[in-house]
LUMDRENKE-553367 format. One record per residue (C-alpha): x, y, z; residue in one letter. Coordinates in steps of 0.5 Angstrom, whole numbers, padded with zeros to 4 digits, always signed. Example, Ala and Ser with C-alpha at 12.3 -4.5 7.8 and 13.67 -1.06 7.14 Angstrom:
residues 2
+0025-0009+0016A +0027-0002+0014S 
This chain:
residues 389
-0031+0323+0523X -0035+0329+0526X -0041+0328+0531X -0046+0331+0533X -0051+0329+0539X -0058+0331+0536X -0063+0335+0540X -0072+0334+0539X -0070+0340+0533X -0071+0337+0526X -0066+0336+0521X -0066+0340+0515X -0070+0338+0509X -0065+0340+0504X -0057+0339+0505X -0053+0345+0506X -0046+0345+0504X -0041+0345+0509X -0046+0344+0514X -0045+0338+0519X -0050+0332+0519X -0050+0326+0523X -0046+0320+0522X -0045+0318+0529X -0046+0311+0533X -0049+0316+0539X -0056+0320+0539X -0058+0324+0545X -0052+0321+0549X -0055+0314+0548X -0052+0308+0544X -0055+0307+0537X -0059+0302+0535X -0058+0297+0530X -0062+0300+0525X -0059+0307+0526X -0051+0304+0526X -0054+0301+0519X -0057+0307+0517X -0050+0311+0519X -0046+0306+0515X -0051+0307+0509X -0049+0315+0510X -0042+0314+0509X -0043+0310+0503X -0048+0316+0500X -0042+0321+0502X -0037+0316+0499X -0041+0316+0492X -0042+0323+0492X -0034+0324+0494X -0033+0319+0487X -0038+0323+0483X -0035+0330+0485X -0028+0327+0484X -0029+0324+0477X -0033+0332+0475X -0026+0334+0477X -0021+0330+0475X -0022+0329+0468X -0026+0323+0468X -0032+0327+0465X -0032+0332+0460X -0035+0339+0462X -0042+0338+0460X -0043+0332+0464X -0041+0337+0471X -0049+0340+0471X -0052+0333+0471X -0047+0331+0477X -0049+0336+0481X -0056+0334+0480X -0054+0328+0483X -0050+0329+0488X -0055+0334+0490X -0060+0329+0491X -0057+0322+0495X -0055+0328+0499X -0062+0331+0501X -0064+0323+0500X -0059+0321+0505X -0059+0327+0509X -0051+0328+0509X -0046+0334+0506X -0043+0333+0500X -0037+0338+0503X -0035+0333+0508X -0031+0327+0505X -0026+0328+0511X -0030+0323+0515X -0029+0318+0510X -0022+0317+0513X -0018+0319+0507X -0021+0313+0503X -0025+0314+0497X -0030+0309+0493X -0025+0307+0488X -0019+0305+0492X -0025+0301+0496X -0027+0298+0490X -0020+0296+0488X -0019+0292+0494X -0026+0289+0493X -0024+0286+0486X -0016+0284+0488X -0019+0280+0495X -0024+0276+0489X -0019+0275+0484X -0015+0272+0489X -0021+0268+0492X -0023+0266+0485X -0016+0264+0483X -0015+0260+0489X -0021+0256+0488X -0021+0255+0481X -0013+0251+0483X -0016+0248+0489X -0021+0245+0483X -0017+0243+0479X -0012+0239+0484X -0017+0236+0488X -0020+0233+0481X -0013+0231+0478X -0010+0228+0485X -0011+0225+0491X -0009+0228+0498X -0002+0225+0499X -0003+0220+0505X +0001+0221+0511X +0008+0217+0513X +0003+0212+0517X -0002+0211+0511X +0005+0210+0506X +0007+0205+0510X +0000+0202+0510X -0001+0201+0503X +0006+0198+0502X +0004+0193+0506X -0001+0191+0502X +0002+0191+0495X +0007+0187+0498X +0002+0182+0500X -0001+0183+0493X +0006+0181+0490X +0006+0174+0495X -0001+0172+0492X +0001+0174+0484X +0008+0169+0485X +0003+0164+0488X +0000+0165+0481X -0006+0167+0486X -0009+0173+0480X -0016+0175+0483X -0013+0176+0490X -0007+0180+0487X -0012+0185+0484X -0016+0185+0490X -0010+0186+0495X -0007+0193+0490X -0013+0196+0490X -0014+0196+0497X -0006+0200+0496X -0009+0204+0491X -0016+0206+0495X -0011+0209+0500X -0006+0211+0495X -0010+0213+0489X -0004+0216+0485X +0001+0211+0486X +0004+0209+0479X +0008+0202+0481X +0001+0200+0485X -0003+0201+0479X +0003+0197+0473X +0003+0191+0478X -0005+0190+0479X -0004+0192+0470X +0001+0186+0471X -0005+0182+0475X -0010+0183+0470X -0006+0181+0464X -0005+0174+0468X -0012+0174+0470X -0013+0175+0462X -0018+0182+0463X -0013+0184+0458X -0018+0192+0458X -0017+0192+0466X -0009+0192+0465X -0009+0197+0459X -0014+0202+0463X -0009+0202+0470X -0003+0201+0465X -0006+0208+0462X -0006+0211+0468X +0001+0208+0471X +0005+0213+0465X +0000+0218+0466X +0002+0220+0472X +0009+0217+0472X +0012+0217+0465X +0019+0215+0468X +0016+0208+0471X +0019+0204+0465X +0015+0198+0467X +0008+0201+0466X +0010+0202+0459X +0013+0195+0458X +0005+0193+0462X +0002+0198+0457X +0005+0194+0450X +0003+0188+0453X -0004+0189+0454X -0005+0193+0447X -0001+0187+0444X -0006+0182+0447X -0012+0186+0444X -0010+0186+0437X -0007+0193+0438X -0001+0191+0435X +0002+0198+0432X +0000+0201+0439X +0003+0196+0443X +0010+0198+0439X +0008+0205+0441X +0009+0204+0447X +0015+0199+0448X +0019+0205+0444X +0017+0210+0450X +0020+0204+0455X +0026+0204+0450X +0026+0211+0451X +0025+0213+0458X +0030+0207+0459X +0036+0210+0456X +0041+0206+0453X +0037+0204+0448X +0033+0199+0453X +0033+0194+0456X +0032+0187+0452X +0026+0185+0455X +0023+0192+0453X +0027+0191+0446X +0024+0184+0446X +0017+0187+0446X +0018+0192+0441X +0020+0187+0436X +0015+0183+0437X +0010+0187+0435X +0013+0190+0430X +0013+0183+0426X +0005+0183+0427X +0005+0189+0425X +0009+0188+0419X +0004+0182+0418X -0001+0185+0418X +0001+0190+0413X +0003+0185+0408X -0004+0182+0408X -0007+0188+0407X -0003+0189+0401X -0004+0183+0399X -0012+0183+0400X -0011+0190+0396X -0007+0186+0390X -0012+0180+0390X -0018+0186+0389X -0015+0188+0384X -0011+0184+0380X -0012+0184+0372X -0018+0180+0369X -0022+0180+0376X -0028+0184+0375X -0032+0187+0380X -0036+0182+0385X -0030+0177+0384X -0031+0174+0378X -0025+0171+0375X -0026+0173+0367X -0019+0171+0365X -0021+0165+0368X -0027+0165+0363X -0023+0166+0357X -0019+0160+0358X -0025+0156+0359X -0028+0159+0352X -0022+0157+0348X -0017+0163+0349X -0018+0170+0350X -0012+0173+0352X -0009+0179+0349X -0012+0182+0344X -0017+0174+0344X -0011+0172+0339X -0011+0165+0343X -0017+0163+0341X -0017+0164+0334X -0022+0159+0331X -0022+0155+0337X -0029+0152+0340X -0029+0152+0346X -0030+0145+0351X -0038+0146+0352X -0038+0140+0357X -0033+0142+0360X -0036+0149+0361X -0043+0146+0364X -0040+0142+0369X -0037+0148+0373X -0042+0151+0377X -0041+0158+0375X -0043+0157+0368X -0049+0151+0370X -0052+0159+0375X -0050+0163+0370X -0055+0158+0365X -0060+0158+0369X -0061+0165+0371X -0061+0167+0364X -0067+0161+0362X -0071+0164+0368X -0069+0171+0366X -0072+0174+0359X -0070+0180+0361X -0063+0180+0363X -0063+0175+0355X -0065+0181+0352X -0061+0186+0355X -0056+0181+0354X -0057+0180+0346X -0058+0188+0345X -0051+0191+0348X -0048+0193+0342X -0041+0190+0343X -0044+0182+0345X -0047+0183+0338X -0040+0184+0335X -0037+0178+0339X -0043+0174+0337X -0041+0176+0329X -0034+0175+0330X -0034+0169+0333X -0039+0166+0328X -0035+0168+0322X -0029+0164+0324X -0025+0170+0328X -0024+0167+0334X -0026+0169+0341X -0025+0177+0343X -0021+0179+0349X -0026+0178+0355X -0021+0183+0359X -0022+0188+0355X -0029+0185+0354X -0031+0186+0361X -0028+0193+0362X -0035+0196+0360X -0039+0197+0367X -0046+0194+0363X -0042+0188+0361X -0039+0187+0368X -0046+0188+0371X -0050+0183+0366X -0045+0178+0367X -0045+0179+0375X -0053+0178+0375X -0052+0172+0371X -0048+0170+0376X -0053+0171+0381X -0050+0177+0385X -0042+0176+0385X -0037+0171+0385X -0034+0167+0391X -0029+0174+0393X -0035+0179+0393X -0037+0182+0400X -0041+0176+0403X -0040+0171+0398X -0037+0165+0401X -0031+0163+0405X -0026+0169+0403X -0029+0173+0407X -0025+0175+0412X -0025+0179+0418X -0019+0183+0419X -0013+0182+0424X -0016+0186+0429X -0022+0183+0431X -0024+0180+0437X 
């Protein structure tokens, strides 16, 4: 770095190039002030700008035509910062783009140290000393004592203080499960049963804790999801207390299969109309009406034994008090046709295929009264479905 004691003459107002301007921590022999060191620093930066631009009008970074408006520049942090363009030497071999360089290296690396120590301190606890291991060991031990008494509230209490000194510790979190399945808090044991396999995979006993808890909540197909990890992990094809467990969740999940097929098929059946109404049912009470209405060839049927059932009794009523839904009733063109049919000796129609047509079907469902005992909120066949609390 070049120095230059300053004398009372005065600076030049323009640079010149080649001349040697100050740049030292010196004045007049003395030491500089704090704000002459700062203004030192800041003509090495102009210089270090200046250095970058000529470089880059040189190098290739800039094309030919950009040269003039570089030096335009150049010549002006000069003059503004009273330093020499020519004297890049000071800088001590360093120019601005290896300084930068090394400013964004340093970043990224303190970013990226950041970040992961972010991300490990969110997804793990600091691994506590010997001392503290031994501590917490303690602890879970007592915890098994008080869960042989059959002692649940004191068991659960006893791992979570293990757990408060070792937060990721898989086999505190599968036993204070087991404690909370006992104590009946079946939601507790599958949230630490949860968090057992997630930070253990290996430790079979979280997953037979986890099958029990999501059996015990009416999750029968995760409950079997969870044994066959155990049988997984155990290797051998599992051990039987762990094969016992998939299979009884596998018989309430083929349980529940079967009645939802049966529900599906009961839903469905042939001669049931929508909203529940047995209309096959209806035919054998009119006389006949099964296929093609062959059966009830001049057949009558039993009007005693039609007003005696309720459903009729409803449907009667209804239709006195309703003269609307008579003549709806009266003016569909297929009643009209097995009104004529039944009159001149022909027997009773096919009330199957009657009620296929979706006008007939919903008059017949209003006369009711809105739907038969099967329909959504219709009466004791109402179900809730295998997995309600």
């Amino acid at each position: 770095m070049v120095s230059i004691n300053l004398t009372s003459s005065s600076l030049p107002d323009r640079p010149v190039v080649g001349q040697e301007y100050p740049l030292a921590n010196t004045m007049g022999g003395h030491p500089a002030t704090t704000a002459q060191a700062q203004q030192s620093t800041k003509q090495r930066l102009a210089l270090a700008i200046c250095d970058f631009l000529n470089t880059s009008a040189t190098d290739g970074t800039l094309t030919g035509e950009d040269k003039d408006s570089i030096d335009i520049a150049v010549n002006c942090i000069a003059e503004s910062f009273k330093v020499d363009p020519a004297a890049a030497s000071t800088l001590g071999g360093q120019n601005l783009e290896q300084i930068y360089s090394v400013y964004e290296t340093l970043k990224n690396k303190t970013t990226t140290g950041a970040g992961a120590s972010s991300s490990a301190s969110s997804s793990s606890a600091p691994e506590p000393s010997d001392e503290k291991k031994k501590e917490a060991d303690a602890l879970k031990s007592r915890g098994n004592a008080a869960m042989a008494q059959k002692d649940y509230k004191s068991a659960i209490d006893l791992y979570t203080q293990a757990l408060s000194i070792h937060p990721r510790n898989a086999v505190f979190l599968s036993n204070r499960a087991a404690a909370h399945s006992a104590n009946k808090d079946h939601a507790s044991a599958r949230s630490d049963a949860d968090a057992a396999v997630a930070i253990d995979p290996a430790y079979t006993k979280a997953w037979s804790r986890l099958g029990l808890a999501r059996f015990a909540l009416g999750d029968a197909r995760g409950a079997m999801e969870a044994y066959a990890k155990g049988i997984e992990h155990e290797g051998n094809g599992g051990s039987d207390a762990m094969k016992k467990g998939f299979e009884t969740a596998k018989r309430r999940v083929d349980e529940i299969e079967r009645e939802e097929a049966a529900d599906l098929s009961r839903g469905g059946s042939p001669g049931q109309a929508p909203g529940g109404l047995d209309f096959g049912n209806l035919a054998s009470m009119l006389g006949g009406g099964g296929a093609g209405g062959a059966g009830g060839a001049g057949g009558m049927p039993d009007l005693g034994s039609i007003m005696s059932n309720p459903m009729f009794a409803n449907m009667a009523q209804n239709l006195m008090s309703n003269p609307d839904l008579m003549n709806n009733l009266m003016s569909n063109p297929r009643l009209r046709d097995m009104a004529n049919q039944f009159s001149s000796g022909g027997g009773m129609p096919d009330l199957n295929s009657l009620m296929s047509d979706p006008a007939i079907a919903d008059m017949a469902r209003n006369m009711m009264g809105g739907g038969g005992p099967g329909a959504p909120g219709g009466g004791p066949n109402n179900s809730q479905g295998p997995n309600s609390q």
